[in-house]
N, C-alpha and C positions, 0 to 999 in steps of 0.2 A: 084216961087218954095218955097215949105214951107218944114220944117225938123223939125222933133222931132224925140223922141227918145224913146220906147218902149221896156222893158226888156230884156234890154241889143240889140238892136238891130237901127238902124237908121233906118226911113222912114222918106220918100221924096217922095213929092205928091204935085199935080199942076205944073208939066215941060210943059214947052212949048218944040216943038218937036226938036231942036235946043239941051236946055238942056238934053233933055233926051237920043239922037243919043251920046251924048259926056259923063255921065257917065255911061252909059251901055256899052261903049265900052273903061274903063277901066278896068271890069273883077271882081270889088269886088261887085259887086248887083246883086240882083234876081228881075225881076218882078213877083209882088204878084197881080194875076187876084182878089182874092176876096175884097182886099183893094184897086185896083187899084191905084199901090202906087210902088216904088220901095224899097227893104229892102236889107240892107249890113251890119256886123257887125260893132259895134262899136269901132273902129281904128285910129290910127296916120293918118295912110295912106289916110284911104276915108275920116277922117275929114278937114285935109291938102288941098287936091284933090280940097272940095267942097269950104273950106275957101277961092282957086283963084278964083273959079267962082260967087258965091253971097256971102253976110254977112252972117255969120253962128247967129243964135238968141243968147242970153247971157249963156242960159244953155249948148248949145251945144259949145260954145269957150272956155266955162271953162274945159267942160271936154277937150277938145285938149288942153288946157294948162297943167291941170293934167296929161295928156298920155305924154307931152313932159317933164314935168318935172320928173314924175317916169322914162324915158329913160334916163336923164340927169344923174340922179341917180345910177340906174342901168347902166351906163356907166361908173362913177367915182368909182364904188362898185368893179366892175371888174377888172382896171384898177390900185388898190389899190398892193401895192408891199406885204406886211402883214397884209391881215384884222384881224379887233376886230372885236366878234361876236357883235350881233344888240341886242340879248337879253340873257339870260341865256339858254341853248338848254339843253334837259332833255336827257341827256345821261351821262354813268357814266365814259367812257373812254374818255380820251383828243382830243379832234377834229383837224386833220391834218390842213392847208391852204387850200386845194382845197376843203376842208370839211365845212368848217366858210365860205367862197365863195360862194358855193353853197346852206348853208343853208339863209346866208345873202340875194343873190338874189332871191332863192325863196318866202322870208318873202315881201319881196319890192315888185315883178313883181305880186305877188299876191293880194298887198294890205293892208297883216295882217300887216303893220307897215309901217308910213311913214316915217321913213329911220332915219339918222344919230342922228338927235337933240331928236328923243326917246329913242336912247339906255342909 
C-alpha cells in the first residue's frame, strides 16, 4: 500500500484486495478509475484509520500529528472558562465571550494561527 498526499487530498494505491475491501468500507474514499487509486480527504479520522493498518510514510504522520495537535487545541480553546482573544480582531465594539471563542477557534481550526504561544 503506498499513500501520499495530493492537494489537499489522500491517495492510496497499490492494495492488495484484503486492504482495499477494509477501507472502502469505512465510508471516507472514493475510488478514482482514472488513477486507479483510492482518494479520501485529508482527516484525523482516515489518517488514524490507515495509521492501525500500515505505517503511514513521515509526511503523512506529521500531518496526523498536526490534525491531533490543532484538535488538542481547539479543545483546551473551548473548554477555556474566559478566553483572551489570540490576536487583536478589527472591530471597534468590545467582543462578548462567546464572540473571542468563536473568533479564537475559527483562527486555529483554520490554521491562520498556531494557537496560544502567538498571541
Amino acid at each position: 500500500m503506498k499513500i501520499s498526499e495530493s492537494k489537499g487530498k489522500i491517495v492510496i494505491t497499490c492494495l492488495s484486495n484484503d486492504e482495499y475491501q477494509i477501507v472502502s468500507a469505512w465510508g471516507l474514499t472514493i475510488w478514482d478509475r482514472a488513477r486507479k487509486a483510492i482518494i479520501g480527504p485529508v482527516s484525523e479520522d482516515l489518517l488514524a484509520r490507515l495509521n492501525r493498518i500500515c505505517t503511514l510514510p513521515l509526511d503523512i504522520a506529521a500531518m496526523l500529528s498536526e490534525l491531533r495537535r490543532r484538535r488538542q487545541l481547539i479543545d483546551s480553546l473551548r473548554a477555556e472558562p474566559e478566553p483572551k482573544p489570540l490576536t487583536d480582531f478589527p472591530v471597534k465594539a468590545t467582543l462578548y465571550e462567546h464572540q473571542i471563542r468563536g473568533a479564537n477557534l475559527a483562527l486555529v481550526s483554520l490554521g491562520l494561527i498556531d494557537g496560544i504561544e502567538d498571541a
